[in-house]
PyMOL Python script that loads the backbone (N, CA, C, O; Angstrom):
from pymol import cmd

cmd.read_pdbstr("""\
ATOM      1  N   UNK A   1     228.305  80.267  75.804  1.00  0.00           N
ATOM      2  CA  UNK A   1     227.265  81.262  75.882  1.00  0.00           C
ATOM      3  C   UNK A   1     227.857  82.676  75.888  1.00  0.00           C
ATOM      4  O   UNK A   1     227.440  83.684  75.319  1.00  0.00           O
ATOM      5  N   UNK A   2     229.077  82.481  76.778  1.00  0.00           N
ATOM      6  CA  UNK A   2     229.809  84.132  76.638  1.00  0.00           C
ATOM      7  C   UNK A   2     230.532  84.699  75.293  1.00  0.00           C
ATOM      8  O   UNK A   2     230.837  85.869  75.060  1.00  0.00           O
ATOM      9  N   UNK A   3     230.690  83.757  74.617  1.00  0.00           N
ATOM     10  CA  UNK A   3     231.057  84.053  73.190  1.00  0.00           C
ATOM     11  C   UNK A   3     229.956  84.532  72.610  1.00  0.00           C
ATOM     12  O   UNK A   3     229.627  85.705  72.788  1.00  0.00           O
ATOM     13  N   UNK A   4     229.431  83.913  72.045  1.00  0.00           N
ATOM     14  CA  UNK A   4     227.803  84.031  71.607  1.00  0.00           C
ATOM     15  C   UNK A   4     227.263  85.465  72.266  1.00  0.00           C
ATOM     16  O   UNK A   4     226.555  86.180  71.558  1.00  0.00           O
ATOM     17  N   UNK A   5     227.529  85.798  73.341  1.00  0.00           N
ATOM     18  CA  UNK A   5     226.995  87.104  73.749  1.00  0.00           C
ATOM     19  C   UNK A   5     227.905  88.171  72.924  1.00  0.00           C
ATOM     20  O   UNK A   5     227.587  89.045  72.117  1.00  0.00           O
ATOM     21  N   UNK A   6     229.027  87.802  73.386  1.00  0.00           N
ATOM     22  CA  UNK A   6     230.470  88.825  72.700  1.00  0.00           C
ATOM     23  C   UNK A   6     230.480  89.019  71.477  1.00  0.00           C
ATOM     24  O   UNK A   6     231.255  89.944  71.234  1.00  0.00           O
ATOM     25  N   UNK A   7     229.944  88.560  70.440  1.00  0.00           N
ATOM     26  CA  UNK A   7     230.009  87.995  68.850  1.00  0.00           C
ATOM     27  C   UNK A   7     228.922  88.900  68.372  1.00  0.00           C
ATOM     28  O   UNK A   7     229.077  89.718  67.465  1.00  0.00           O
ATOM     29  N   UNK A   8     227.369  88.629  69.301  1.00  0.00           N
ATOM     30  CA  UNK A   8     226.603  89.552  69.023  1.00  0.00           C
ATOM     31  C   UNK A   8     226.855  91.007  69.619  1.00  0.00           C
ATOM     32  O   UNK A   8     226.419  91.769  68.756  1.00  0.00           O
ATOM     33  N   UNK A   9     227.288  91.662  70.548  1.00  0.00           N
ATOM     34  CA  UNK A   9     227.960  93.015  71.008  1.00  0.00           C
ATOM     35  C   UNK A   9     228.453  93.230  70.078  1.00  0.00           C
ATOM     36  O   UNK A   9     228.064  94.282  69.570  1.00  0.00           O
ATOM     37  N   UNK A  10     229.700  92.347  69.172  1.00  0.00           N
ATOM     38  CA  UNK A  10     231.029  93.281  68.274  1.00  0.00           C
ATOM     39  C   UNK A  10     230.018  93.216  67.178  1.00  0.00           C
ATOM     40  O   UNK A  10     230.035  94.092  66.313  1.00  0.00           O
ATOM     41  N   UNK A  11     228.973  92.073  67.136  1.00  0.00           N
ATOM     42  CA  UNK A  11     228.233  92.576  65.196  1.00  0.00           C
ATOM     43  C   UNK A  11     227.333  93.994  65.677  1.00  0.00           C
ATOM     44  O   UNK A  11     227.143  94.835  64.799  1.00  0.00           O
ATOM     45  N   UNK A  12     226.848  94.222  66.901  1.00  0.00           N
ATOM     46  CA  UNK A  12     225.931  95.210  66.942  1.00  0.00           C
ATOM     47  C   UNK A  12     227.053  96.765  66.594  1.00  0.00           C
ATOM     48  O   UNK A  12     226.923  97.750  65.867  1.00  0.00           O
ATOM     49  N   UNK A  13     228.088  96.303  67.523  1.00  0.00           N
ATOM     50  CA  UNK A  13     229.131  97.662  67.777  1.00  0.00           C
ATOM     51  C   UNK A  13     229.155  98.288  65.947  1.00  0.00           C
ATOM     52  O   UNK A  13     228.725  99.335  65.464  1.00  0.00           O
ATOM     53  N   UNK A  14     229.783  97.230  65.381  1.00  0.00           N
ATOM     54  CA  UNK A  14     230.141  97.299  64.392  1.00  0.00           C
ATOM     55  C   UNK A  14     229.224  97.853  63.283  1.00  0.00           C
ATOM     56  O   UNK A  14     229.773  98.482  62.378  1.00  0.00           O
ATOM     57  N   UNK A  15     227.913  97.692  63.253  1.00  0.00           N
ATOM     58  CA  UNK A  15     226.800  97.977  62.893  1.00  0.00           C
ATOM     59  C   UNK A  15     226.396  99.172  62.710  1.00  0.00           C
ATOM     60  O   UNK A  15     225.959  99.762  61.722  1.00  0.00           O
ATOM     61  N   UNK A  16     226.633  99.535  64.014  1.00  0.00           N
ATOM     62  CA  UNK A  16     226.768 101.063  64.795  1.00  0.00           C
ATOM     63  C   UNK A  16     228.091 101.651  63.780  1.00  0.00           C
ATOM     64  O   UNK A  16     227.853 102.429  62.856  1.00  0.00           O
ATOM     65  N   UNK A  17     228.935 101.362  63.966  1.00  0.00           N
ATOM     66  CA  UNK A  17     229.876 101.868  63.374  1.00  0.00           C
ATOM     67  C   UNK A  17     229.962 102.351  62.186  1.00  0.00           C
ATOM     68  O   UNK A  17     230.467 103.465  62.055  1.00  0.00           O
ATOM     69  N   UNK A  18     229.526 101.685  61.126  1.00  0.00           N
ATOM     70  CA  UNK A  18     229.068 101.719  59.639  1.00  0.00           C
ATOM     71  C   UNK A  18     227.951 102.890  59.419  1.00  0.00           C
ATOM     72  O   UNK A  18     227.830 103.732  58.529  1.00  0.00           O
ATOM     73  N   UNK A  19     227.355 102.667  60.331  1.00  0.00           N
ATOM     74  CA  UNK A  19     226.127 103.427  59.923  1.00  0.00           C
ATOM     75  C   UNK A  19     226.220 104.839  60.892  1.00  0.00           C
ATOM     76  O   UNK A  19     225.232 105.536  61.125  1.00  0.00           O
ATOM     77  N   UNK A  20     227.641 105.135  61.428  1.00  0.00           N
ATOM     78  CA  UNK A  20     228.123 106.257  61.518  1.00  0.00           C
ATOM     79  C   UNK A  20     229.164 106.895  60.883  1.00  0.00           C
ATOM     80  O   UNK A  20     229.511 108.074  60.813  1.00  0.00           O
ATOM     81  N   UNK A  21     229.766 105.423  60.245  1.00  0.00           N
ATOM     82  CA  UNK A  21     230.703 106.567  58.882  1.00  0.00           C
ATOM     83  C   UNK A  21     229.361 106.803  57.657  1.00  0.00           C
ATOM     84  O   UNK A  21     229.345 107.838  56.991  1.00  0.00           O
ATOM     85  N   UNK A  22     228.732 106.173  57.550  1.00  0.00           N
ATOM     86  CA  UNK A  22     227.555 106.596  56.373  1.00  0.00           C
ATOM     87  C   UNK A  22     227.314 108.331  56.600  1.00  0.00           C
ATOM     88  O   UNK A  22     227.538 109.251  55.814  1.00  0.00           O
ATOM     89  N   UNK A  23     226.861 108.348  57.765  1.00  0.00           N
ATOM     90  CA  UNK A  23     226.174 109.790  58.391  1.00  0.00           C
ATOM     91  C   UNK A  23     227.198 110.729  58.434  1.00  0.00           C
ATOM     92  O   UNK A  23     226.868 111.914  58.379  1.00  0.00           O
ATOM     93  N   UNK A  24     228.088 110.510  58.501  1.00  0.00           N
ATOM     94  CA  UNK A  24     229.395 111.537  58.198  1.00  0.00           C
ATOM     95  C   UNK A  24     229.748 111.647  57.036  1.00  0.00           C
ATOM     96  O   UNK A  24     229.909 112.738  56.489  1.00  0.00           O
ATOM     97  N   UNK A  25     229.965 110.260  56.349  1.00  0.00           N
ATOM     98  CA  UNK A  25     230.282 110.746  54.457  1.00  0.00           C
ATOM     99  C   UNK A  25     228.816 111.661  54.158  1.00  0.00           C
ATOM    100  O   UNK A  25     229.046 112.649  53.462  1.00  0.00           O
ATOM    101  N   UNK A  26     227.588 111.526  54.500  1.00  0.00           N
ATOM    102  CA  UNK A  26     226.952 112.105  53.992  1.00  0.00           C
ATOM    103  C   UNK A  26     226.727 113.672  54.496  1.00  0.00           C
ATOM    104  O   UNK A  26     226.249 114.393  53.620  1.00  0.00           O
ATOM    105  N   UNK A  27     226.965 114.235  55.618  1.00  0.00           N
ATOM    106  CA  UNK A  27     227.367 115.458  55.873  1.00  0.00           C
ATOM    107  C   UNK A  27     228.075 115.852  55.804  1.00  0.00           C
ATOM    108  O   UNK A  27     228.068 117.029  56.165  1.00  0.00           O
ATOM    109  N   UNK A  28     229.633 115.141  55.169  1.00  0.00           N
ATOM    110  CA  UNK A  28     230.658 116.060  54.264  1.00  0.00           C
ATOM    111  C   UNK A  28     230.101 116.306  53.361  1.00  0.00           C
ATOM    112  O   UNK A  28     229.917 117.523  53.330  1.00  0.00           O
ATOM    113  N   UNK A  29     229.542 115.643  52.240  1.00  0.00           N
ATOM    114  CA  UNK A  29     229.242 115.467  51.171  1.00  0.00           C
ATOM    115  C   UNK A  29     227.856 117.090  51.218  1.00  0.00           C
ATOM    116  O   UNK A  29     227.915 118.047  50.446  1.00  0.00           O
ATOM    117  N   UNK A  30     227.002 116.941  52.112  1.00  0.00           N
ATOM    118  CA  UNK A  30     226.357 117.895  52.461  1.00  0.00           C
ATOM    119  C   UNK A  30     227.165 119.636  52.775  1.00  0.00           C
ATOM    120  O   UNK A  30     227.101 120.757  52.269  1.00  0.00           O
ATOM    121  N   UNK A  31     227.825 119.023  53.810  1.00  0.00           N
ATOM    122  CA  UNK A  31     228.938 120.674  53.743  1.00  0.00           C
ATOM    123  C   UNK A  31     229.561 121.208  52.746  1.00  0.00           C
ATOM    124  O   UNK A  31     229.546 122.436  52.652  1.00  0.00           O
ATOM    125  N   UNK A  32     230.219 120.451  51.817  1.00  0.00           N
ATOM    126  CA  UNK A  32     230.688 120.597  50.499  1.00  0.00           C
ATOM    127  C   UNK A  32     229.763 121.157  49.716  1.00  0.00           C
ATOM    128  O   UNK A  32     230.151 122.186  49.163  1.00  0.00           O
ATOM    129  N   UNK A  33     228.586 120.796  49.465  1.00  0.00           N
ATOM    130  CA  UNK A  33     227.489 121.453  48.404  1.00  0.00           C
ATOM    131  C   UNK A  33     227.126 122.816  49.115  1.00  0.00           C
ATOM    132  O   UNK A  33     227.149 123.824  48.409  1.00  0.00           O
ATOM    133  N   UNK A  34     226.686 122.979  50.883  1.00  0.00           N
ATOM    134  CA  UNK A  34     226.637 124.225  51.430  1.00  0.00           C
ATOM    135  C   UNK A  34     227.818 125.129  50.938  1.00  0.00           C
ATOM    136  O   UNK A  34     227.884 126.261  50.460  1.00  0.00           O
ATOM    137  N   UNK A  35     228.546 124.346  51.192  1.00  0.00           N
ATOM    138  CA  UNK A  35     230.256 125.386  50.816  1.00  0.00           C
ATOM    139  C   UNK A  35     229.914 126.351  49.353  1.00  0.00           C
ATOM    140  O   UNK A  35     229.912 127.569  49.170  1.00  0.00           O
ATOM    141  N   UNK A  36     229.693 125.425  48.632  1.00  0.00           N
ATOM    142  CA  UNK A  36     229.871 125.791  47.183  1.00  0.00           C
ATOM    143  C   UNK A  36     228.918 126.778  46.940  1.00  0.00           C
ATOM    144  O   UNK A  36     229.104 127.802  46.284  1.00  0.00           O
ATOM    145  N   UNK A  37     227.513 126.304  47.695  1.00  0.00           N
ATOM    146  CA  UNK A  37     226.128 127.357  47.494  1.00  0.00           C
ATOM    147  C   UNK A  37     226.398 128.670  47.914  1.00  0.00           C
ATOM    148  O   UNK A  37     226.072 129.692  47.309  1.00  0.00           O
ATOM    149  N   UNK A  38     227.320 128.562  49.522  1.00  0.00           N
ATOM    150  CA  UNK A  38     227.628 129.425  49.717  1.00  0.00           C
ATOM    151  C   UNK A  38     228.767 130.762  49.045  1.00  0.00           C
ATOM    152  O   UNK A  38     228.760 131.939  49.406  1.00  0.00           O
ATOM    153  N   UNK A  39     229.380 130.339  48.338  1.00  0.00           N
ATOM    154  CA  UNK A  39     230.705 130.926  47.418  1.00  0.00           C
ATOM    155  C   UNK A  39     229.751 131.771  46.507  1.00  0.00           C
ATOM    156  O   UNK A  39     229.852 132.974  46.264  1.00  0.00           O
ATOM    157  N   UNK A  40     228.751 130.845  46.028  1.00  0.00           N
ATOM    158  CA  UNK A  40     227.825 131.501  44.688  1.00  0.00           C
ATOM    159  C   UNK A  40     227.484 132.479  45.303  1.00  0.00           C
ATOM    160  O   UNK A  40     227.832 133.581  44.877  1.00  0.00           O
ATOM    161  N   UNK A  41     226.838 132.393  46.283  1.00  0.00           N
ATOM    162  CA  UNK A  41     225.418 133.420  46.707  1.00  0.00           C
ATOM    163  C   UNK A  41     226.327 134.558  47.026  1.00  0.00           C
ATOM    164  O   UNK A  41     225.743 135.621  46.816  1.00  0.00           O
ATOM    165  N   UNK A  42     227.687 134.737  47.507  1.00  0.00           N
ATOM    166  CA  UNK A  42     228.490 135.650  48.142  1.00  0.00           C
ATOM    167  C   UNK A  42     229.419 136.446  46.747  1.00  0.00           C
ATOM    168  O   UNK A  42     230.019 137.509  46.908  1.00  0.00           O
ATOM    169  N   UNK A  43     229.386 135.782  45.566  1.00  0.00           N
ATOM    170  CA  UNK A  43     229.956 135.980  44.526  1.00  0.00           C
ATOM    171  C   UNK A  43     229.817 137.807  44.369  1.00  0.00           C
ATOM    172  O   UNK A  43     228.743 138.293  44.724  1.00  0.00           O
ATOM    173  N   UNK A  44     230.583 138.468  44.001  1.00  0.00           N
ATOM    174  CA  UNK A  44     230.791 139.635  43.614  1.00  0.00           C
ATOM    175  C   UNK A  44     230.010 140.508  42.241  1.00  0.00           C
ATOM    176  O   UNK A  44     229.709 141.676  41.998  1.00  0.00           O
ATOM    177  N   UNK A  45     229.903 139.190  41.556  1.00  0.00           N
ATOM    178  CA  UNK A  45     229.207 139.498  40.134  1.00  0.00           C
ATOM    179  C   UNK A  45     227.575 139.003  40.338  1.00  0.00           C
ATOM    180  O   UNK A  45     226.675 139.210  39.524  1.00  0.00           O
ATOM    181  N   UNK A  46     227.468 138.424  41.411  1.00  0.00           N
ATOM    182  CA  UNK A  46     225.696 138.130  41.891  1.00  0.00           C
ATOM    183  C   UNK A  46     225.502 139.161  42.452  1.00  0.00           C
ATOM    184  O   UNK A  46     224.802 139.993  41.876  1.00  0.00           O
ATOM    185  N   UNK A  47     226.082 139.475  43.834  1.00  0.00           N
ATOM    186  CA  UNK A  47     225.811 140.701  44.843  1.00  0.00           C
ATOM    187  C   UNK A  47     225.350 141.915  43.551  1.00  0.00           C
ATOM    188  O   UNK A  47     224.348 142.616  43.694  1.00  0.00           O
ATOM    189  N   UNK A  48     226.149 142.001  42.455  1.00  0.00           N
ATOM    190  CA  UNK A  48     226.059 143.329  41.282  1.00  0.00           C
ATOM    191  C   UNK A  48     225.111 143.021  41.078  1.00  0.00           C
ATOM    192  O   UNK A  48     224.246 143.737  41.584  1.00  0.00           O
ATOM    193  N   UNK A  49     224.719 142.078  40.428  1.00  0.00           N
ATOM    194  CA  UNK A  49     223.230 142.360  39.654  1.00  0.00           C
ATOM    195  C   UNK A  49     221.914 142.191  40.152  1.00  0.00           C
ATOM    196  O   UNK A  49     220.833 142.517  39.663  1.00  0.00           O
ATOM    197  N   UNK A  50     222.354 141.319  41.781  1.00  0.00           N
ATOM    198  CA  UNK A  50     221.157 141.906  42.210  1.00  0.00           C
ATOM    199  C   UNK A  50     220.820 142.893  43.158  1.00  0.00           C
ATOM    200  O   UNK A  50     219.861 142.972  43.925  1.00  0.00           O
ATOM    201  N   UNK A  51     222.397 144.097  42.840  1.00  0.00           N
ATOM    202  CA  UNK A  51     221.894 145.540  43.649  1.00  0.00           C
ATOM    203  C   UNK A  51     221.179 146.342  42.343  1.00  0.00           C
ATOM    204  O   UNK A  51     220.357 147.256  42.414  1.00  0.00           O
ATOM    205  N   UNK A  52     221.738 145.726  41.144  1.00  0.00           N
ATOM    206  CA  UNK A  52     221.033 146.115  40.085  1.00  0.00           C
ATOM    207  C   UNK A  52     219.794 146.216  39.305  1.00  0.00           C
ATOM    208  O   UNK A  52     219.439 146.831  38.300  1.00  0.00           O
ATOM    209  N   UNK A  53     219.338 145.506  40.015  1.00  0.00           N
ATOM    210  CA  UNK A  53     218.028 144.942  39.598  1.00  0.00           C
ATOM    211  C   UNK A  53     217.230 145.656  41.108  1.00  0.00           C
ATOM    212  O   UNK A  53     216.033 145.946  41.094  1.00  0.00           O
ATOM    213  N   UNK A  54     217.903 145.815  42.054  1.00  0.00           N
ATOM    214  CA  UNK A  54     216.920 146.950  43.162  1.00  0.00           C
ATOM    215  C   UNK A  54     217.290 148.039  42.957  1.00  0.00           C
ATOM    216  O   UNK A  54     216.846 148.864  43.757  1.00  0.00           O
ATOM    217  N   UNK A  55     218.384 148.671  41.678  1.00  0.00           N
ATOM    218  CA  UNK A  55     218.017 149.944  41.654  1.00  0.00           C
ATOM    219  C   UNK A  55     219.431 150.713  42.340  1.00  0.00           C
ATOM    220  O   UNK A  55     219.673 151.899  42.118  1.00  0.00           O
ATOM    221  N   UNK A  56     220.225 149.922  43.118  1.00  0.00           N
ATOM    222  CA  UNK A  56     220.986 150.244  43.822  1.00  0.00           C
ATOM    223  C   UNK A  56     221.856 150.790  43.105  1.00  0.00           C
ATOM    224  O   UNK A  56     222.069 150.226  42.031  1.00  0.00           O
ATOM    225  N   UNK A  57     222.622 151.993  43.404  1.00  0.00           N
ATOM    226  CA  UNK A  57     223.868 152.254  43.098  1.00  0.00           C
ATOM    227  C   UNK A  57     224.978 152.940  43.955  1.00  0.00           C
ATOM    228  O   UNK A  57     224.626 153.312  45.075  1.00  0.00           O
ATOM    229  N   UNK A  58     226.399 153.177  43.541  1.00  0.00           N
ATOM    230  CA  UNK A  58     227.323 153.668  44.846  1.00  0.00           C
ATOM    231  C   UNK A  58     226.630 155.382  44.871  1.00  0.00           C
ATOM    232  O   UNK A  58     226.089 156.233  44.165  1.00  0.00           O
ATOM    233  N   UNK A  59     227.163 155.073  46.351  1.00  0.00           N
ATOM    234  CA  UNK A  59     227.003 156.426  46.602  1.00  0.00           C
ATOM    235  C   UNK A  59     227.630 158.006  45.923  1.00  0.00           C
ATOM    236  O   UNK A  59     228.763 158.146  45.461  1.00  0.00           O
ATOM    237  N   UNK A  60     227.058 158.591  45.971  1.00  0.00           N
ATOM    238  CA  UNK A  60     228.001 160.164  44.950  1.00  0.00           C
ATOM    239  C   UNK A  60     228.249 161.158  46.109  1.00  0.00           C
ATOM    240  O   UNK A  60     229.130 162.012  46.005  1.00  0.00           O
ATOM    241  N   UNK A  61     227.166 161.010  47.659  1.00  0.00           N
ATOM    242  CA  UNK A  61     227.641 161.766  49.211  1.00  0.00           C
ATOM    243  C   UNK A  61     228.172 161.073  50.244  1.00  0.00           C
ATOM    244  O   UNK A  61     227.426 160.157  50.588  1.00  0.00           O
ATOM    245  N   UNK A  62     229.304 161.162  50.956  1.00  0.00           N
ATOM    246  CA  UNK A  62     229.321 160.486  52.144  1.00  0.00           C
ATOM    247  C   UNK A  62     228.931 161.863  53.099  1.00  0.00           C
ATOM    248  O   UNK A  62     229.122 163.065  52.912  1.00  0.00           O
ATOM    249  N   UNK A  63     228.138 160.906  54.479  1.00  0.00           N
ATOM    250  CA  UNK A  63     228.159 161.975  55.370  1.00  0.00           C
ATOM    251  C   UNK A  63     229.004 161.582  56.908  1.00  0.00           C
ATOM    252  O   UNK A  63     229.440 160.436  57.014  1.00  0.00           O
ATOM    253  N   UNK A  64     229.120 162.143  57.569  1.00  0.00           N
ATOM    254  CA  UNK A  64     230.054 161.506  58.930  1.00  0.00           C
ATOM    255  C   UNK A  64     228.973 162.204  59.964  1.00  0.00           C
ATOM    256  O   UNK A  64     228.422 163.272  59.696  1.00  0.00           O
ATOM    257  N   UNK A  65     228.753 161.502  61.115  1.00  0.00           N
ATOM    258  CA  UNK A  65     227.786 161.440  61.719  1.00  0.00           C
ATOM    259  C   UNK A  65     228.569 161.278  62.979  1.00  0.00           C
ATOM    260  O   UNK A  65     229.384 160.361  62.876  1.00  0.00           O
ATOM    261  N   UNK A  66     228.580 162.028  64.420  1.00  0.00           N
ATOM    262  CA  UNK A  66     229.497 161.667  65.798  1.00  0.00           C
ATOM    263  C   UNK A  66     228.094 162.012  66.343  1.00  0.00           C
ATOM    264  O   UNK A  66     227.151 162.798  66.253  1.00  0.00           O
ATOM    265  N   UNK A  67     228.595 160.858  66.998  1.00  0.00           N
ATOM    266  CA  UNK A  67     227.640 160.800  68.563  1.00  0.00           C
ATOM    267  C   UNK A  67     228.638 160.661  69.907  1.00  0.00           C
ATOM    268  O   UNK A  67     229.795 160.296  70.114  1.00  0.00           O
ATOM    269  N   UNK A  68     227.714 161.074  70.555  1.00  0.00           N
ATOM    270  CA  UNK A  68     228.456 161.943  72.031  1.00  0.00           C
ATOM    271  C   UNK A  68     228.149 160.429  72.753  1.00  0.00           C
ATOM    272  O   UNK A  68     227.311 159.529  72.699  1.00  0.00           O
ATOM    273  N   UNK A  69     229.734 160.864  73.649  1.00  0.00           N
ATOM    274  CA  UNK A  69     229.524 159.500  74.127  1.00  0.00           C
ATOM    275  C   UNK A  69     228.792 159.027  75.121  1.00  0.00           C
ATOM    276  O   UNK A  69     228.092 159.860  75.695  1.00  0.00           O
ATOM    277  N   UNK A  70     228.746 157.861  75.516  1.00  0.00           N
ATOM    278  CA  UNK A  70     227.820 157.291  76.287  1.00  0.00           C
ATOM    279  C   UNK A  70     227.923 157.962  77.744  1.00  0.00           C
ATOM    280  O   UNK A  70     228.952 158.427  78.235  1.00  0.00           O
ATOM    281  N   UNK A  71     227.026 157.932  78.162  1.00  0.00           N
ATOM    282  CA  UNK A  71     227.048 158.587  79.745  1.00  0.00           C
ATOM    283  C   UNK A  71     227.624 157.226  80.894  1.00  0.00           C
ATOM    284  O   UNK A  71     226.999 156.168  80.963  1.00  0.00           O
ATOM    285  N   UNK A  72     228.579 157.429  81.521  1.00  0.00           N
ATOM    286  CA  UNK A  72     229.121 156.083  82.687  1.00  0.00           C
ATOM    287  C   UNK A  72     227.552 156.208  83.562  1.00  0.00           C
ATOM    288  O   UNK A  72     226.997 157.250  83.908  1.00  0.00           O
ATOM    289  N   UNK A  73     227.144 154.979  83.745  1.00  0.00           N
ATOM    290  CA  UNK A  73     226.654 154.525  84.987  1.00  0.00           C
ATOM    291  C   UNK A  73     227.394 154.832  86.180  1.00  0.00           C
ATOM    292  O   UNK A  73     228.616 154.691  86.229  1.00  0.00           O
ATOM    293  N   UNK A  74     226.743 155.224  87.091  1.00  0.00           N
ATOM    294  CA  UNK A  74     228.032 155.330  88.589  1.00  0.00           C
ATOM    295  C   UNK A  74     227.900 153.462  88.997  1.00  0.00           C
ATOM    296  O   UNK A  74     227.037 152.592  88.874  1.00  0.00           O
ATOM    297  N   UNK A  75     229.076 153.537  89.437  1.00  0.00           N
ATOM    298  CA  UNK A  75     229.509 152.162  90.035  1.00  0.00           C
ATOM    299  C   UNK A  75     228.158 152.059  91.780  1.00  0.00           C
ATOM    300  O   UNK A  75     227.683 153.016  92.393  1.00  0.00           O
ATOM    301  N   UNK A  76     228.001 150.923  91.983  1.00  0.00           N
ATOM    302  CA  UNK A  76     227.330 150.248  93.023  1.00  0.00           C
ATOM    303  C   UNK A  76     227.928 150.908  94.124  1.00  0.00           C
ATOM    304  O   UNK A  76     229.074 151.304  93.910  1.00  0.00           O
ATOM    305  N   UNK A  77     227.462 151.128  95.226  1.00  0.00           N
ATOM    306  CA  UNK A  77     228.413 151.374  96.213  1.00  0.00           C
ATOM    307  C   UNK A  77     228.820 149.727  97.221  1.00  0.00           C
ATOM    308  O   UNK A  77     228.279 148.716  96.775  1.00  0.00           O
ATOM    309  N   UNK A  78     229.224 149.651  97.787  1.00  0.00           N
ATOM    310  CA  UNK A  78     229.621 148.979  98.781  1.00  0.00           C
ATOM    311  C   UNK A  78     228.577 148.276  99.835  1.00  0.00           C
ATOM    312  O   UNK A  78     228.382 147.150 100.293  1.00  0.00           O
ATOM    313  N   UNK A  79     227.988 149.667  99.962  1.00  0.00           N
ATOM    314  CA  UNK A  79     226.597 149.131 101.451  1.00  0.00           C
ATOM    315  C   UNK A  79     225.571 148.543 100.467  1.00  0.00           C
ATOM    316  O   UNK A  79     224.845 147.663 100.931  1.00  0.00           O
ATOM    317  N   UNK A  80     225.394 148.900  99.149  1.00  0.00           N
ATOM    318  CA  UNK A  80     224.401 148.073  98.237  1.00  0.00           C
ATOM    319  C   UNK A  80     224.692 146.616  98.038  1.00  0.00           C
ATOM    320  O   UNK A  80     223.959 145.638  97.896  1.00  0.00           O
ATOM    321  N   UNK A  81     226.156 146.798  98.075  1.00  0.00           N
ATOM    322  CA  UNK A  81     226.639 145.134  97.637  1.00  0.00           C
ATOM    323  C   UNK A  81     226.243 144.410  99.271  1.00  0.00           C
ATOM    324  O   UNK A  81     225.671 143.323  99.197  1.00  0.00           O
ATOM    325  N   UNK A  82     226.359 144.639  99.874  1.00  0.00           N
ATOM    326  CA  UNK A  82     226.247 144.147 101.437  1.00  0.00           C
ATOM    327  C   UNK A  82     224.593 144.077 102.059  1.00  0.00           C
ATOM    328  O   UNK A  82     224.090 143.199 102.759  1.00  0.00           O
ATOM    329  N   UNK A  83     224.076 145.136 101.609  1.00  0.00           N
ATOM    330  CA  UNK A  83     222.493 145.191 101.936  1.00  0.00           C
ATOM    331  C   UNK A  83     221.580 143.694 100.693  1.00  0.00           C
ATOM    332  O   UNK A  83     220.544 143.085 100.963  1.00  0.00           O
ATOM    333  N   UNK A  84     222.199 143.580  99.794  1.00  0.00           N
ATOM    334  CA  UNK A  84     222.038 142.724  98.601  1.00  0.00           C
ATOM    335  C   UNK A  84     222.330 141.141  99.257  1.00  0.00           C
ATOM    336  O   UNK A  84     221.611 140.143  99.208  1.00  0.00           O
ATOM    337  N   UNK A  85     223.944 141.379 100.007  1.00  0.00           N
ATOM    338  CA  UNK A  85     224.042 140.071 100.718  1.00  0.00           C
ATOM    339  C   UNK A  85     222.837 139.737 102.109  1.00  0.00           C
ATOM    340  O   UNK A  85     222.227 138.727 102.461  1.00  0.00           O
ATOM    341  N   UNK A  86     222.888 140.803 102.491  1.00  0.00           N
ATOM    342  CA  UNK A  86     221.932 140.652 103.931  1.00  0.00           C
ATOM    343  C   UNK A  86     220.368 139.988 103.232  1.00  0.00           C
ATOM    344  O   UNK A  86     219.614 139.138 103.707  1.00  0.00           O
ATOM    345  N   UNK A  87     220.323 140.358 102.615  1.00  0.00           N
ATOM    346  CA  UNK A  87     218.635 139.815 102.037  1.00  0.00           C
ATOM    347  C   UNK A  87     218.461 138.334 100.991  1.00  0.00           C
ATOM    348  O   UNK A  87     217.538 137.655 100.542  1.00  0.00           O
ATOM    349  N   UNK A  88     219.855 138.351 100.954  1.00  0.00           N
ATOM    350  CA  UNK A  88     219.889 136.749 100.348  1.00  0.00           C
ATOM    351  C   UNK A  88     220.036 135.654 101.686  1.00  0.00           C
ATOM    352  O   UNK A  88     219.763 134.465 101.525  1.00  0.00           O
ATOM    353  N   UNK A  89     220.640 136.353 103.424  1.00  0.00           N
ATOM    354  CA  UNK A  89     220.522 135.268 103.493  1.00  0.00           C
ATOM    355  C   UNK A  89     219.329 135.649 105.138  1.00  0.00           C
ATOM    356  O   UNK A  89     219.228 135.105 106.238  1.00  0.00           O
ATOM    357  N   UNK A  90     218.601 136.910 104.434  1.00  0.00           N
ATOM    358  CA  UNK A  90     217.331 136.635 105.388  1.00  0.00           C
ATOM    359  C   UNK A  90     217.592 137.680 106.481  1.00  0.00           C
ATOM    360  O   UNK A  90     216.771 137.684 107.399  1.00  0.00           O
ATOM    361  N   UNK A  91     218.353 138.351 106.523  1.00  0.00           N
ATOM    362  CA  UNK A  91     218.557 139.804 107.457  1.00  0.00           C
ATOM    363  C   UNK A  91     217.442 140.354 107.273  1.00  0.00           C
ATOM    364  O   UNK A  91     216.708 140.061 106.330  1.00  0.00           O
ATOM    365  N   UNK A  92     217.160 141.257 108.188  1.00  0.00           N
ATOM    366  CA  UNK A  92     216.028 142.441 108.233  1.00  0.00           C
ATOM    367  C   UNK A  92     216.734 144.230 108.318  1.00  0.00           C
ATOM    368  O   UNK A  92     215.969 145.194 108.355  1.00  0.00           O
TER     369      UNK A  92
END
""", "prot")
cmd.dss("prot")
cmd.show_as("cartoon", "prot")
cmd.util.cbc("prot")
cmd.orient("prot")
């Protein structure tokens, strides 16, 4: 009977198994065609013609643009970090 149990486990395992190299050959096989779609769509001579077809062309001005920098936040003080602890664990 314990064979018979074991025999059916390794045909199920095995089962399993197959029909997880299937699902992987078929999402290489899937990544590979993404791959390729992707190469096209990124192509240098596509990107051209279809900035061409909106009209697009290089620029003839550059301009340079500075922005002032960010203002620092002041840091927390100390009695905030501590008044923060007191009320997590129910101080008044």
């Amino acid at each position: 009977m314990l064979y018979v149990m074991l025999t059916a486990r390794l045909t199920s395992l095995n089962y399993a198994v197959a029909k997880a190299e299937h699902q992987r050959s078929t999402l290489q096989g899937q990544t590979a065609r993404l791959d390729d779609e992707l190469a096209s769509l990124k192509s240098d001579d596509r990107l051209a013609k279809v900035a061409a077809q909106l009209h697009m062309q290089d620029p003839t001005q550059f301009a340079m643009v500075s922005l002032p920098a960010p203002a620092r936040e002041p840091s927390p003080s100390r009695l905030a970090f501590f008044a923060g602890l007191a009320g997590l664990f129910g101080a008044k």
